[in-house]
C-alpha positions in Angstrom: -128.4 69.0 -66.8 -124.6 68.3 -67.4 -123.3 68.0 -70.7 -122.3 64.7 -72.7 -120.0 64.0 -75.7 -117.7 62.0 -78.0 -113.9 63.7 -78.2 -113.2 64.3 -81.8 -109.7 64.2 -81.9 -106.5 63.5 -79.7 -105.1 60.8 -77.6 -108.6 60.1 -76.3 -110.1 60.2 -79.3 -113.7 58.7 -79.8 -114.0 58.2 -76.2 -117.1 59.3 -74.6 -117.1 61.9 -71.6 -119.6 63.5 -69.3 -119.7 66.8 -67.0 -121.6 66.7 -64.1 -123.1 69.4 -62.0 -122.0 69.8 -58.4 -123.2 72.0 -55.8 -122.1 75.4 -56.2 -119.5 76.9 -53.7 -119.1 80.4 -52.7 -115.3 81.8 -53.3 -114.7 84.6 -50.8 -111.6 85.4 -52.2 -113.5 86.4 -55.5 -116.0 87.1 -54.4 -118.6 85.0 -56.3 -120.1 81.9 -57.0 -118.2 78.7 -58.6 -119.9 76.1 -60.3 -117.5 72.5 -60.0 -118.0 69.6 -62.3 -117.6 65.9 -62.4 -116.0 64.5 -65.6 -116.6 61.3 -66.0 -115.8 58.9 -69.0 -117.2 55.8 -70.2 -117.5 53.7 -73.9 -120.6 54.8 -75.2 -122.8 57.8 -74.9 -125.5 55.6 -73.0 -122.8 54.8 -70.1 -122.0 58.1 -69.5 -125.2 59.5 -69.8 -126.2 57.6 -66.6 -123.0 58.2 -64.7 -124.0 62.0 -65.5 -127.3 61.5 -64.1 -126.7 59.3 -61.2 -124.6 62.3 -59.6 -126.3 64.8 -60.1 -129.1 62.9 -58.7 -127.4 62.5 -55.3 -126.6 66.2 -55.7 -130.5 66.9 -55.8 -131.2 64.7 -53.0 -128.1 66.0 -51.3 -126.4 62.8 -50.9 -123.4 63.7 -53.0 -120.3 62.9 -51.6 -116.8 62.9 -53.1 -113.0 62.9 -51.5 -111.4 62.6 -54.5 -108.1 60.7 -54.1 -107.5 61.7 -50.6 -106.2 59.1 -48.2 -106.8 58.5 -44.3 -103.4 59.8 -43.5 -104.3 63.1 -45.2 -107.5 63.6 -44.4 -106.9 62.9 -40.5 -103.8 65.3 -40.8 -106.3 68.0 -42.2 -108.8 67.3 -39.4 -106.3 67.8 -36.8 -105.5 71.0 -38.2 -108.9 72.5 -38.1 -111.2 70.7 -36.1 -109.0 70.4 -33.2 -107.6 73.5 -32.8 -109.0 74.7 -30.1 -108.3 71.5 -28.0 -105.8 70.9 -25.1 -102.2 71.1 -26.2 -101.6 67.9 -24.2 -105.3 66.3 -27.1 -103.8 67.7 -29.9 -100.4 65.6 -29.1 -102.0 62.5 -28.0 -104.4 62.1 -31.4 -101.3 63.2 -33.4 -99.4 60.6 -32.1 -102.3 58.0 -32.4 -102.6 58.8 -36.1 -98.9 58.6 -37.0 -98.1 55.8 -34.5 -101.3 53.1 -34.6 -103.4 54.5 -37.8 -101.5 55.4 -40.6 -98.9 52.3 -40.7 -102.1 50.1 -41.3 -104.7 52.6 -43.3 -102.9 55.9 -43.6 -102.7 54.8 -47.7 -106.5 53.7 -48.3 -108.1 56.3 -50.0 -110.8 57.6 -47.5 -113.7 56.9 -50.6 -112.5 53.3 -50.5 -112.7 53.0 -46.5 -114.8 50.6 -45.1 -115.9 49.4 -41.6 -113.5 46.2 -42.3 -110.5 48.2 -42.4 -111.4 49.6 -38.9 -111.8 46.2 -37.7 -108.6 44.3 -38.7 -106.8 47.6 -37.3 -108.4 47.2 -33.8 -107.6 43.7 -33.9 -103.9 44.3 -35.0 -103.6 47.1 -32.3 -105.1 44.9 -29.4 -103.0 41.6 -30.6 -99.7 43.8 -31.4 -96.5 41.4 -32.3 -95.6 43.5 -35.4 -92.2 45.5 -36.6 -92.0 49.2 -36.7 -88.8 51.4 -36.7 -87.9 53.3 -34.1 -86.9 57.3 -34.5 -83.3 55.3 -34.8 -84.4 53.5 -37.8 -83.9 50.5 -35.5 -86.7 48.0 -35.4 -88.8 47.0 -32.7 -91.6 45.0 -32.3 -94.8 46.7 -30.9 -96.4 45.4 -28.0 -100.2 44.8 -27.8 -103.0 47.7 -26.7 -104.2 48.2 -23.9 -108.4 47.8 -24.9 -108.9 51.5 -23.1 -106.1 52.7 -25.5 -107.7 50.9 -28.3 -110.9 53.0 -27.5 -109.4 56.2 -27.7 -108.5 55.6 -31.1 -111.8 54.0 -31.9 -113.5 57.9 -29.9 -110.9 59.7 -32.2 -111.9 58.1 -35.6 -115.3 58.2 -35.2 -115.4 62.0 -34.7 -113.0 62.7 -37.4 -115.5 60.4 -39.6 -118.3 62.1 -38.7 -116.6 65.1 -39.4 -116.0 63.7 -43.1 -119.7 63.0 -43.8 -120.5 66.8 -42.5 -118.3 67.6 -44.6 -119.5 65.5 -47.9 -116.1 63.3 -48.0 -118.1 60.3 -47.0 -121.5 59.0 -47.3 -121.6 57.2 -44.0 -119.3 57.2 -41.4 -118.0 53.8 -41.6 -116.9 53.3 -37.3 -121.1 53.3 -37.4 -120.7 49.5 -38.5 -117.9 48.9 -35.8 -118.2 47.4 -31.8 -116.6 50.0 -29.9 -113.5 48.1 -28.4 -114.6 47.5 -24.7 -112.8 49.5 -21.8 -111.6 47.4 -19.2 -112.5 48.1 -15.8 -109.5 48.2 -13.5 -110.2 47.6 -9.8 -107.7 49.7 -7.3 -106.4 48.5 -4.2 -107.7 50.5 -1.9 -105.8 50.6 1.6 -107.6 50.8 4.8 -107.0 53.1 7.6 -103.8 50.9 9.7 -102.5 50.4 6.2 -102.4 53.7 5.7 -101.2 54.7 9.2 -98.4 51.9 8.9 -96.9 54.2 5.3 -97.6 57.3 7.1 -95.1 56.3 10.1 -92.2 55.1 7.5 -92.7 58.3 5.7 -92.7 61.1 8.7 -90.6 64.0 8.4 -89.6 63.6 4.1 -90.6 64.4 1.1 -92.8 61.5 0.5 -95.0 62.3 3.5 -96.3 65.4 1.8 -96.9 63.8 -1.6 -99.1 61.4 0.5 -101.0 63.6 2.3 -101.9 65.6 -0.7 -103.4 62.6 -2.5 -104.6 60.4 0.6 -106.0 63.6 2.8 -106.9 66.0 0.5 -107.8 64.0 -2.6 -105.4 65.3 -5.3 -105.1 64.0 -8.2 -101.1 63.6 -9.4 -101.0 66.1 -11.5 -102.3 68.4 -9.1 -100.3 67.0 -6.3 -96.9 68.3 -8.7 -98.5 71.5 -9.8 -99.1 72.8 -6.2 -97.6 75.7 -5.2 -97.4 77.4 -2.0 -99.3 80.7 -2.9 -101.9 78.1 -3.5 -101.8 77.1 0.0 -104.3 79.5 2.8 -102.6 78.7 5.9 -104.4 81.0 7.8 -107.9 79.7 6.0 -107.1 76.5 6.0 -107.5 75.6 2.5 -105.7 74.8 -0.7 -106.6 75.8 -4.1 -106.2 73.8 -7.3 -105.5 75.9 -9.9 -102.7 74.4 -12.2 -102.1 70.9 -12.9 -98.8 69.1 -13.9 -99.1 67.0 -16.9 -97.2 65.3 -20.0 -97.5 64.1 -23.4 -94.5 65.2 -25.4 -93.1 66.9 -22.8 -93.6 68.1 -19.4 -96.4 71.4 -19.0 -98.3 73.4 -16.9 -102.0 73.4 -17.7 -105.1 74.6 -15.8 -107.1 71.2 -14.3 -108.5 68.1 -16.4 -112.4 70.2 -15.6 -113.9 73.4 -14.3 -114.9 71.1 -11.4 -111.4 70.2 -10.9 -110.7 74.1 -10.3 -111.4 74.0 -6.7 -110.9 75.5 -2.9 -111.1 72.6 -0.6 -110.6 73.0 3.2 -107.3 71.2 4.3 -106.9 69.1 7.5 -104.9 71.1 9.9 -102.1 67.7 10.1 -101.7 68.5 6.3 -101.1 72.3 6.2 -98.4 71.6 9.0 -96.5 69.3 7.5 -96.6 71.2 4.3 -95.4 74.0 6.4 -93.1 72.2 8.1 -91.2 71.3 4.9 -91.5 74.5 3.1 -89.3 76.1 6.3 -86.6 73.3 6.1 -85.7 74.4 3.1 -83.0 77.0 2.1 -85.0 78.3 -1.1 -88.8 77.7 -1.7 -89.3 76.1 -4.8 -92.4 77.6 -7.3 -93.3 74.1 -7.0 -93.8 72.5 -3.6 -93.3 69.1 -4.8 -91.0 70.1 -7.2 -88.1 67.6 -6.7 -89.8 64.3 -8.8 -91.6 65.0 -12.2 -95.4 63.2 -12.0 -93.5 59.6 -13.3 -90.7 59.7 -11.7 -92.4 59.9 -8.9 -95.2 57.0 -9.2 -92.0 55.1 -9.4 -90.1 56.0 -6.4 -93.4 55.7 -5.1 -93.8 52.0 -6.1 -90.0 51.3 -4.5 -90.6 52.9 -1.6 -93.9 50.1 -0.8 -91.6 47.3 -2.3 -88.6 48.3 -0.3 -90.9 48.4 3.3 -93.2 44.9 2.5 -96.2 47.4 2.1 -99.1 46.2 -0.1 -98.7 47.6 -3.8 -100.9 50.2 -4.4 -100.7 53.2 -7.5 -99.8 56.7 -6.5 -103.1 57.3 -7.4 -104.8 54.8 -5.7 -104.4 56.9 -2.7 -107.5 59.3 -3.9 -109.3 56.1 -3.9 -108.6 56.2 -0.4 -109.3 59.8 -0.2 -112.7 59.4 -1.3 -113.7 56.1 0.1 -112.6 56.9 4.1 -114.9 59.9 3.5 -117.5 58.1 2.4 -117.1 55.3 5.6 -117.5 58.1 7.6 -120.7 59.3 6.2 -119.9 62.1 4.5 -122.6 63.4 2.2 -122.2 62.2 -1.5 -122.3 65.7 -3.3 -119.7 67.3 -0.6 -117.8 63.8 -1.9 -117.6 65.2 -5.5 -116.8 69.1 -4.6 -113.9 68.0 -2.5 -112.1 65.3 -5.3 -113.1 68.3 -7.9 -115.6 65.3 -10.4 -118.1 66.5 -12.5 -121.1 64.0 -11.1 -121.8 61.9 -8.5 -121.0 59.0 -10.9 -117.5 59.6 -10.9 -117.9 60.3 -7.4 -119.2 56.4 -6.8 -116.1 55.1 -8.4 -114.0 56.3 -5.7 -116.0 54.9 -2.8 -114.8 51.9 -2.4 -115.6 49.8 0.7 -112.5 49.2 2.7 -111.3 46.2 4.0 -112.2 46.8 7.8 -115.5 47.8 6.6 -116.1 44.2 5.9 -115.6 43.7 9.6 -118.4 46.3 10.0 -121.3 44.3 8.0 -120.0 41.2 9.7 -120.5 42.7 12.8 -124.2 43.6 11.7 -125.1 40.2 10.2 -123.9 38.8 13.7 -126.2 40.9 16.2 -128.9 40.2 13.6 -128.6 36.7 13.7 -128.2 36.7 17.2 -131.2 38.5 17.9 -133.5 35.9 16.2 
């Protein structure tokens, strides 16, 4: 039962105060048991009396929460700091930068006791609509453009673990992203090219650079990170195969990482057309590079790559988009749905579907169908 009483003398003088009992924590440094309290104040014994016994009946029912006067900003900084240590370098950045970019400016200050599901909301909302000033690392200002809604819910994935995190932890009673709609991804559709549009890049490209980048992604289903982060002891000319063991990526700043997934650490068996033209560019040059596509960083080169189809009246398409066509021509041609997802490195079949898209000229193929059908009434 925690103690209650009337100060007898000083500035507070006649006011009435109250010491709650918390849970007891164990200091390792001291190696012994500490008992916290709750003071809590009020203008008559009666008012204190129940604060006093209100908390220490959510300590006995072990619903006892209390973050003092720590803010968002704070705690989220903490939370980084701990809970995602053990993350990819490459996480680690992109939540710090989501907290000090998009969170804090609009609820880094509210103090995490006073957070509510509302506060959520109107930042979502701001995020998505955008239109408002921030300073640059110039001190110039800029306006900030709207969200992308798959951006949006990052954040919203971010926040709710590092709530949840917060109740585990007795900062807050409830986590309040609970109470919020996540922010719906939108579903982006890729152009896919079919098998004369991809013959008609092929032929422009023959002999350069580009022609290996494409084959990499088109033929043999890299991703572009993996497509930069090749390297030639990667490649089994003899075997026929290429492994994916490193992966090119960026958040701050250009790294080296091992792939996205331990699916995505794979041997796959190369067409023989790739592994010569890979070989045929590695001897044309003076010095091999650690990097076989090491002349374009991962950017860079999806923008070359989007000049080089507006320069030649070829369809737009994303770097990218040519796994899509990776996994959909193997999928036209029948290709079993599990030797699908070993070969683009996915973790499930679902993935898998995403990238088995029906081509154009298959369209010609169900027509074709529906026409004998019909004609065989």
């Amino acid at each position: 039962m925690g103690s209650v009483y009337q100060i007898k003398s000083g500035k507070y003088k006649g006011q009435w105060r109250g010491n709650a009992n918390l849970p007891r924590i164990w200091n390792e440094e001291k190696g012994k048991w500490h008992y916290p309290k709750k003071v809590v104040y009020g203008k008559d014994e009666h008012e204190v009396r129940r604060k006093v016994n209100e908390i220490e009946n959510q300590v006995y029912k072990n619903t006892y929460v209390d973050s003092g006067n720590t803010t968002v900003e704070s705690y989220l900084n903490a939370w980084i700091d701990i809970y995602c240590a053990n993350l990819q370098p490459t996480t680690q950045a992109l939540y710090k930068m989501y907290i000090k970019v998009h969170v804090n400016p609009h609820i880094g200050y509210v103090k995490l006791k006073d957070l509510l599901p509302i506060h959520i909301q109107q930042l979502y909302n701001k995020l998505e609509k955008g239109g408002y000033k921030y300073k640059d690392s110039k001190g110039n200002e800029k306006t900030r453009p709207p969200l992308k809604s798959h951006t949006v819910k990052k954040i919203h994935t971010m926040l709710n673990r590092a709530f949840k995190d917060a109740v585990v932890n007795r900062l807050l009673y409830i986590n309040p992203c609970d109470a919020i709609k996540a922010p719906k991804k939108t579903k982006y559709t890729p152009r896919v090219y079919n098998e004369r549009e991809m013959h008609r890049l092929l032929s422009i490209v023959e002999g350069t650079f580009d022609e290996v980048c494409i084959v990499l992604a088109g033929f043999c289903g890299l991703r572009r990170g993996e497509v930069f982060g090749l390297r030639p002891k990667d490649i089994d000319f003899k075997k026929g195969t290429i492994s994916i063991v490193e992966t090119k990526t960026k958040f701050d700043k250009w790294l080296i990482k091992s792939p996205k997934s331990e699916n995505s650490q794979r041997t796959i068996k190369a067409p023989k057309f790739v592994l010569d033209i890979i070989n045929r560019y590695i001897s044309s040059l003076k010095i091999v590079p650690e990097r076989i596509c090491d002349k374009y960083t991962p950017d860079s080169y999806s923008k070359h790559f989007k000049k080089l189809l507006e320069d030649n009246g070829l369809p737009h398409i994303r770097f990218h988009d040519l796994r899509h066509f990776a996994g959909s021509i193997l999928a036209k041609y029948n290709v079993p749905r599990p030797t699908i997802k070993d070969f683009m490195g996915h973790a499930d079949e679902q993935t898998t579907s995403i990238y088995t898209h029906g081509l154009s000229d298959m369209l010609d193929i169900t027509s074709e169908v529906m026409e004998k059908v019909y004609k065989g009434k």
